[in-house]
C-alpha positions in Angstrom: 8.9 -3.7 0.9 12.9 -3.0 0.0 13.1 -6.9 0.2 10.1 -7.5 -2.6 11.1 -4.2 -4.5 15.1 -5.2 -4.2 14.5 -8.8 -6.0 11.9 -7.8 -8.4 14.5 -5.4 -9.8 17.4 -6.9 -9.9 17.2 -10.7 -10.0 17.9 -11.7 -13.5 18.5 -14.5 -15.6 17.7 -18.2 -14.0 17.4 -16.2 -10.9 14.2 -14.8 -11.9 12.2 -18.3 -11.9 13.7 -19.2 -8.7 11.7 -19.8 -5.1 13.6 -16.6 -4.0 11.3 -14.3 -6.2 8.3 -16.1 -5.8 8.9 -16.2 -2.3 9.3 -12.6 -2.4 6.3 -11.8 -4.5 4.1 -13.8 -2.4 5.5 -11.4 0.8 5.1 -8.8 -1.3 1.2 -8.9 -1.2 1.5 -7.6 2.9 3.3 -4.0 2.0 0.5 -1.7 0.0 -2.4 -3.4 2.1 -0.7 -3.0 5.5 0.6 0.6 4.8 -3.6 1.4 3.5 -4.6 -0.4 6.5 -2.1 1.5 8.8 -3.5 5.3 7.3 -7.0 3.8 8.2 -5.9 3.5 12.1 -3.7 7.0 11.5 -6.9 8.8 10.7 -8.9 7.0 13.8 -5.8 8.3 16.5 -5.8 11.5 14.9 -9.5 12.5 14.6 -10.1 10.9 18.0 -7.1 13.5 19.6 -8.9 16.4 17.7 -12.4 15.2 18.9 -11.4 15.7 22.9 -9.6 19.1 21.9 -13.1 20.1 21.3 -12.9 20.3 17.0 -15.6 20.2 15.4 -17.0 16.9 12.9 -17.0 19.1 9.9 -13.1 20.7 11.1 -12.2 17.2 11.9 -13.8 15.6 7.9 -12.0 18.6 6.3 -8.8 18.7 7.9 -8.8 14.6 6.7 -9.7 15.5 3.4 -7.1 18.2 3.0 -4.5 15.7 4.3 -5.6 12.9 1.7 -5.7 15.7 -1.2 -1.9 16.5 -0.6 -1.2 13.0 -0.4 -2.6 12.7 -3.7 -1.1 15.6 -4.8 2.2 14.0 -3.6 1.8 11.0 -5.7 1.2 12.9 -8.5 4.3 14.8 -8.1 6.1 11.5 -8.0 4.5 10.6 -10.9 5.7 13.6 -12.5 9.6 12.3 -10.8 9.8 9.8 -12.0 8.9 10.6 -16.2 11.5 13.2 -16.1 13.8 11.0 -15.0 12.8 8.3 -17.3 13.0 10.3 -20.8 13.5 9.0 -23.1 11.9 6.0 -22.0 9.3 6.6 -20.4 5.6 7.2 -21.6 4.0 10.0 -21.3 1.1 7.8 -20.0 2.7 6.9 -17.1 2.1 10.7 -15.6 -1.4 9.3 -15.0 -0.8 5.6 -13.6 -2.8 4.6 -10.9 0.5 4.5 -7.8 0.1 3.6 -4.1 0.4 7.2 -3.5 -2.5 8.0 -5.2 -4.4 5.5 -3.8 -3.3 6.0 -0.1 -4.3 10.0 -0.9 -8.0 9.1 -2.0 -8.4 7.0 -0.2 -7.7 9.0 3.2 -10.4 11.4 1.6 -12.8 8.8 1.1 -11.8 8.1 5.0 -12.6 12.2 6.0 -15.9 11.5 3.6 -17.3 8.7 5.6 -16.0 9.5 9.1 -18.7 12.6 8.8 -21.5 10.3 8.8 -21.6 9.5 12.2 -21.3 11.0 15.5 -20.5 8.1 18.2 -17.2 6.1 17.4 -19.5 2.8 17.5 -21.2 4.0 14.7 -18.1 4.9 13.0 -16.9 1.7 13.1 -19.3 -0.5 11.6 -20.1 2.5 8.6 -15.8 1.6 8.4 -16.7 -1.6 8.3 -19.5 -2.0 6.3 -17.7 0.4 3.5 -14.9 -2.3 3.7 -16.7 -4.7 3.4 -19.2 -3.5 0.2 -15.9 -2.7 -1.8 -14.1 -6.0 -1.2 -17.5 -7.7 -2.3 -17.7 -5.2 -5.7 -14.7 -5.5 -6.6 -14.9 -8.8 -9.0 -18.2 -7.3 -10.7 -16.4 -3.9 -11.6 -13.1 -5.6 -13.2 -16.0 -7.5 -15.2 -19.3 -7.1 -15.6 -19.9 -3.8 -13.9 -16.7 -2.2 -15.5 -17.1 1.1 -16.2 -15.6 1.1 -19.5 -17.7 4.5 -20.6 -15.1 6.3 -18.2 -11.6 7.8 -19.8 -9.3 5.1 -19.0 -6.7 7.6 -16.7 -10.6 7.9 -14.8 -11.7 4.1 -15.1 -8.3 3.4 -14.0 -9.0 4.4 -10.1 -11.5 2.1 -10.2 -10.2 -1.1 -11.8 -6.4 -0.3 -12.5 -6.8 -0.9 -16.6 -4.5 2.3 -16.9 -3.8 2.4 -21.6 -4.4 -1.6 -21.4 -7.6 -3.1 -22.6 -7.7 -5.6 -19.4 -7.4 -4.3 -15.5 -3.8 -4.7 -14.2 -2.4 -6.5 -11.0 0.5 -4.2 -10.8 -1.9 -1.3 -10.2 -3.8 0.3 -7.3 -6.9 1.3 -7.7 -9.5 2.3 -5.3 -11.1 -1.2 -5.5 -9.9 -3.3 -3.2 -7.0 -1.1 -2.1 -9.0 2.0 -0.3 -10.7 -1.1 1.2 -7.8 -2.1 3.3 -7.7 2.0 4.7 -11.1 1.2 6.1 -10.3 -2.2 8.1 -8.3 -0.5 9.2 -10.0 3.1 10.2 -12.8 0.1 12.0 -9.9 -1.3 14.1 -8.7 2.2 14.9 -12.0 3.3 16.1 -12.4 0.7 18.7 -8.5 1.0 19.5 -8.6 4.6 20.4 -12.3 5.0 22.2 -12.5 5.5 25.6 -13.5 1.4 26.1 -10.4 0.2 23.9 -7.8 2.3 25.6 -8.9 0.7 29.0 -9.0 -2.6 27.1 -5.8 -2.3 25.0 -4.6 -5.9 25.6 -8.1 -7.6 25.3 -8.6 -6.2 22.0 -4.7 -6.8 20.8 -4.8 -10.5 21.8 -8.9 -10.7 20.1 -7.0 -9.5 17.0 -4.7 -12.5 16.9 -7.3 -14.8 17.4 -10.1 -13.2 14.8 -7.2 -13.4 12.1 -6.2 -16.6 12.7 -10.1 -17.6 12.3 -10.9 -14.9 9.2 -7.4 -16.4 7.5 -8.8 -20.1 7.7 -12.5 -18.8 7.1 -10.9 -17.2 3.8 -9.3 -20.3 2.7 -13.0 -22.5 3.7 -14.7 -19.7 0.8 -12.1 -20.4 -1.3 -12.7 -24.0 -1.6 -16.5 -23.5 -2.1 -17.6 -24.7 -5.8 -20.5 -22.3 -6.1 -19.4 -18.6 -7.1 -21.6 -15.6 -7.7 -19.0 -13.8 -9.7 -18.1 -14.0 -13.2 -14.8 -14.2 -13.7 -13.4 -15.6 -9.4 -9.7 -14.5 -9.7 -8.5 -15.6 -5.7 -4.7 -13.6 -6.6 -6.3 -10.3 -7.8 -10.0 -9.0 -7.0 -11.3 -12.1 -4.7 -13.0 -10.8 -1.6 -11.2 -14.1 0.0 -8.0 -13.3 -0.6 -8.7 -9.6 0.5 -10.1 -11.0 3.9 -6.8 -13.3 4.0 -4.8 -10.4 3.9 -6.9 -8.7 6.5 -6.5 -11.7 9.1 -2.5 -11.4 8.0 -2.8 -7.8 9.0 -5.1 -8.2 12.6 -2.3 -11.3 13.4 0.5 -8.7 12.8 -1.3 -6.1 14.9 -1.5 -8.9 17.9 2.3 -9.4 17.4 3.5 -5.7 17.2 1.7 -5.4 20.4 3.3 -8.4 22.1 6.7 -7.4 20.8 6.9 -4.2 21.5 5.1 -4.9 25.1 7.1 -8.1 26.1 9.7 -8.5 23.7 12.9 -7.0 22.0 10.6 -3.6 20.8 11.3 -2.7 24.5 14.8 -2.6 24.0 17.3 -0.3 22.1 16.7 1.4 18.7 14.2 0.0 16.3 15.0 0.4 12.8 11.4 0.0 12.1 9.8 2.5 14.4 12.6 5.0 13.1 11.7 4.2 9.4 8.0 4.0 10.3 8.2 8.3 11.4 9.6 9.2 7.8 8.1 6.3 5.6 7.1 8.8 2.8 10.1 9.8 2.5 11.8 6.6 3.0 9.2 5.2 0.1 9.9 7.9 -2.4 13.9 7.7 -2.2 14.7 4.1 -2.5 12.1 3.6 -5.6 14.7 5.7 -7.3 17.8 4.1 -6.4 15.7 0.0 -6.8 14.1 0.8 -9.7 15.0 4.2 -11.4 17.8 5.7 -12.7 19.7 5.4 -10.4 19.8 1.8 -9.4 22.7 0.8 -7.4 22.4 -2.5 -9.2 21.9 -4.0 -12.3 18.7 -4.1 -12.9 17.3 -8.1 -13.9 21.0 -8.5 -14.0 21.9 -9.7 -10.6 22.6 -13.1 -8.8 20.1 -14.0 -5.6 23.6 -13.2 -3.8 24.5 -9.8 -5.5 20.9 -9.0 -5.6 20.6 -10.1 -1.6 23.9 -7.6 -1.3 22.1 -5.0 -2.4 18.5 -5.5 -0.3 20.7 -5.1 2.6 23.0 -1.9 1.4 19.5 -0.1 0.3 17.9 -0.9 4.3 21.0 0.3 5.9 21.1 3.5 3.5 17.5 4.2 4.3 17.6 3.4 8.0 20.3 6.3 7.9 18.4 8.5 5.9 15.6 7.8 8.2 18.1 9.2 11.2 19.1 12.5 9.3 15.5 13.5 8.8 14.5 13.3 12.1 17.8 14.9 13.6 17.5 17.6 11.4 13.6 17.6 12.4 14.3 17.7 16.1 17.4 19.6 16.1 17.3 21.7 13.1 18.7 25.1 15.0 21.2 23.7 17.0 22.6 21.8 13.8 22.1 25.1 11.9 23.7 27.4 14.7 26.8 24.7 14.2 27.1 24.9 10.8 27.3 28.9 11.2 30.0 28.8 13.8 32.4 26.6 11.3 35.1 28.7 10.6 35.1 29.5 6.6 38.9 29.5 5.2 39.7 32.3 2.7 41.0 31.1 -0.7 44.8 31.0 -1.5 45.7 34.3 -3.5 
């Protein structure tokens, strides 16, 4: 994420139709889809520990709605952030733009919705799945034929991303495909966190590698087909193949977490990305600001791959530290307060 967001800023001039950016965009469709997919397995861990402390399905849909509603409401705060800072530039329009905030918030409510359809985690799987899979597959029709155009377009924007523009946009996040990722992953965290796939942990972990691998090449076999039932087949933006590809990407990453963190270096020392991963709000929301706001440590499409490089690595240092101080002051909060009572305050010279 700080790599894709660092170069998309800041590269500028020839730098900006080199293999570096492209590279970097090309990474950069992994971040919003794995951190959706991630809330979807969250949500799984979480309503599983509240099922065995005896909650109930409707305490366990509500409390998942209520999470996804401040979520949302988060995202609109950042909105709200980030047009005060951006007067006099900024539209007023951009209040209402469709973030990955907002999308992550709705679409953990969507999550608490459909969760309360079922009882057994079996069945909560494949309604995850089969929600997954109906808005991957709907997606093309409602960026075309099926667009709701009759909706206000801050409204018809959750659903295609078309935001004041008269054509949906790629830079957006609306609920189709994105809340689609939430629920791949809410399926995999259902059969993760049941009493079968804790006993079978490593089974399932090393099934995950080897599903994506064959869902990534079954996604590039669809892609090659000549006959197409949609309208207008965009593979980049709404195709349902490149929305499995990314959910293969995601199962093959899941397969290595587990054998890196079970066999490899994740066993050793501190891990900058299990320390970002406990404050990756906050982590999100401050270095948007300093990449791309205001406050941009760099020149924004100014920079050299180099300079631009440079500053990637200043911003994951700076947040990795930030990422420390929050959880100090989390887990230690009264002993860092009792401290900073006992330092001695020094009368001013008369």
């Amino acid at each position: 994420m700080f790599e894709v967001h660092a170069y998309d800023s800041w590269l500028g001039g020839a730098a900006r139709q080199s293999r570096v950016l492209k590279w970097s965009q090309l990474s950069g469709t992994i971040p919003a889809p794995l951190f959706l997919f991630l809330a979807g397995v969250s949500i799984a861990l979480v309503s599983g520990k509240m099922r065995k402390k005896g909650v109930t399905p409707n305490q366990i849909a509500r409390t998942t709605i209520v999470r996804g509603a401040e979520i949302l409401g988060l995202g609109l705060l950042f909105r709200l952030q980030e047009y005060l800072l951006g007067i006099p530039w900024a539209p007023w329009t951009d209040l209402l733009r469709v973030d990955i905030l907002n999308t992550i918030g709705i679409s953990i409510i969507l999550l608490g919705i459909v969760g309360r359809l079922t009882q057994s985690r079996l069945a909560n799987a494949a309604v995850a799945l089969l929600t997954a899979t109906a808005i991957a597959l709907a997606t093309p029709f409602l960026y075309t034929t099926w667009r709701p155009r009759w909706l206000p377009w801050y409204l018809e924007s959750y659903i295609d991303g078309v935001h004041t523009f008269k054509t949906p946009q790629p830079w957006l996040f609306p609920i189709f495909p994105w809340a689609g990722f939430a629920f791949a992953g809410l399926t995999l965290g259902y059969l993760l966190f049941s009493d079968w796939g804790k006993n079978n942990l490593q089974k399932i972990t090393f099934a995950c590698g080897i599903a994506g691998v064959a869902l990534f090449y079954l996604s590039k076999w669809l892609d090659t087909r000549t006959s197409q039932i949609y309208p207008d087949y965009d593979y980049w933006h709404t195709s349902p193949n490149f929305f499995l590809a990314r959910v293969a990407i995601m199962l093959m990453i899941v397969f290595a977490s587990y054998a890196w963190c079970r066999w490899g270096l994740g066993q050793v020392g501190f891990s900058p990305l299990i320390q970002m991963g406990q404050t990756s709000l906050l982590v999100y929301w401050v270095h948007i600001e300093f990449v791309y706001g205001r406050f941009s440590i760099m020149k924004k499409e100014g920079e050299s791959i180099p300079r631009a490089t440079l500053g990637f690595l200043i911003i994951t240092a700076a947040m990795v530290l930030l990422s420390l101080a929050r959880t100090s002051w989390k887990d230690h909060r009264p002993e860092i307060i009792a401290r900073l009572k006992r330092i001695p305050v020094h009368q001013p010279l008369r």
